[in-house]
Every structure is written in structure tokens, then in C-alpha cells.
C-alpha angles and dihedrals in degrees: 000000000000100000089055098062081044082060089037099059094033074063099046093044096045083053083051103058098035083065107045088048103047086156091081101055114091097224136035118250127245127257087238088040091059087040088057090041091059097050100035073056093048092057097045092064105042079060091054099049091052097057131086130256124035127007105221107081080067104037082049080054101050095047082054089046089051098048080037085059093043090059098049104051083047087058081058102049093045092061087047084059103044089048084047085053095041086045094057099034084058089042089053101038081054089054093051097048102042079051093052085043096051086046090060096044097053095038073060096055088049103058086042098057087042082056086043095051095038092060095042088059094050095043083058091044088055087045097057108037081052087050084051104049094047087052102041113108096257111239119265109241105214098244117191111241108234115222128242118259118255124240106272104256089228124051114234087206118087094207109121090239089063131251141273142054093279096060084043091059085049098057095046094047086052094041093046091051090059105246110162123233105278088045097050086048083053101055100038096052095047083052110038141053110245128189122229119246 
């Protein structure tokens, strides 16, 4: 009997120490393999509290249970704080990137409102030199005057009066300012040509 609580306690030493020392171990534990550490240790040392004879192997098995505990609630809060700092990196990455985002888009908005004003101007531009010139006095061309035609030199008309519409305005404006025949005769013979019968 005596020999197994020597093996016992070479175990529980040797747990001990593996996990006051973690230095030494080549890998990190687990979360879940210091869970289970911390209960494989638990029960260690409620067995060793129900037996009989001396009492510290067990007390030696519930300190370890206890550091084994601490471990493993640190393994949990540091998990609580690298999820906090993932959370906020990715918060802040979003932030970033919806800001870089809401720049764009509103260094989009600008230049479209600048498209938006510049064709506006041109289209008033376009707009007022059409209104003037529309409105502006349009340049006079020098035209030649063309000369009346002159009366034909021999009547086409074989009255003895003589022909054409000229000799015909004659006679009305002679006959309108009240000149008597002779007189008429007189006037239209020393004006117009007249063909002899």
C-alpha cells in the first residue's frame, strides 16, 4: 500500500510541476485541454480527500486543480479579448472602408455636378449667341440700283396718239389737271413720240 501512494504522489508531483513550469512543454494547451486538466485534476483530488491516511496528496491536488482552473479561465478571457480586438479591427476596417467609400461617392457627385454646370454654361452660351444673332441688325449688301427703262423710242402702237402705257399716264394726268384739248394736243405732241398715220 504503501508503494502506490509513493506512485501516486511521483504523478501528482510530476502534474504539478508540468503545470507550474509551462515553459518547458513544447505546445500550448487547448482551451478544452486545460478544461479537461482542470477537471481530470478535480477528480484527483476528491479521491484523494475520501481516502484514508494523510491528506496531502489531496490538498497538493486541489491547489493544482485550482492553477489548473486559473488557466484555464485565463485561456477564456483571452479569447474574450482577442474576439474584442478582432471585433474592433473589423469595426474599424468597416469604418474605414464605408469612409473611403462615402468620399468616393461624393467625389462622384462632385465631378458630376461640375459635368452637370459646365453643360449648362455651354448650353447658355449656345443659347445667347443664337438669341444674338437672331437679334443683331442684319448687314446691308450694296445692291446696284437698276435704272428705270426708258420709254421705247418707237411706239409699238399704231394710234395716232401714240402707244404704251407711258403716253396713256400722260394723257390721264393731262386730262385729270383740267387742260383743255388744244392744250392736251399740245402737250402730248411736244412729249411724246408720235407716228405718223
Amino acid at each position: 500500500m504503501e508503494r502506490k501512494h509513493r506512485w501516486i504522489m511521483i504523478l501528482l508531483t510530476i502534474m504539478i510541476l508540468a503545470l507550474l513550469f509551462p515553459a518547458t512543454r513544447p505546445a500550448q494547451a487547448s482551451e478544452a485541454g486545460r478544461r479537461n486538466t482542470a477537471i481530470g485534476l478535480g477528480a484527483l483530488s476528491a479521491y484523494l480527500f475520501t481516502r484514508e491516511g494523510s491528506k496531502v496528496p489531496a490538498f497538493l491536488a486541489a491547489g493544482a486543480t485550482a492553477y489548473a482552473y486559473k488557466r484555464y479561465q485565463d485561456a477564456i478571457n483571452a479569447r474574450h479579448r482577442r474576439e474584442a480586438y478582432y471585433a474592433r479591427e473589423q469595426a474599424y476596417r468597416a469604418s474605414y472602408l464605408h469612409a473611403q467609400y462615402v468620399d468616393h461617392q461624393e467625389i462622384l457627385a462632385q465631378e458630376a455636378h461640375h459635368k452637370a454646370v459646365l453643360a449648362r454654361d455651354a448650353r447658355i452660351r449656345v443659347e445667347r449667341e443664337q438669341k444674338t444673332a437672331y437679334n443683331a441688325p442684319q448687314p446691308v449688301s450694296a445692291r446696284p440700283v437698276t435704272p428705270i427703262a426708258a420709254a421705247p423710242s418707237k411706239p409699238t402702237n399704231s394710234s395716232p396718239v401714240g402707244g404704251g402705257v407711258a403716253q396713256a399716264g400722260l394723257l390721264a394726268l393731262a386730262v385729270g389737271a383740267g387742260l383743255g384739248a388744244p392744250k392736251l394736243w399740245a402737250v402730248m405732241h411736244s412729249h411724246l413720240p408720235f407716228t405718223k398715220v
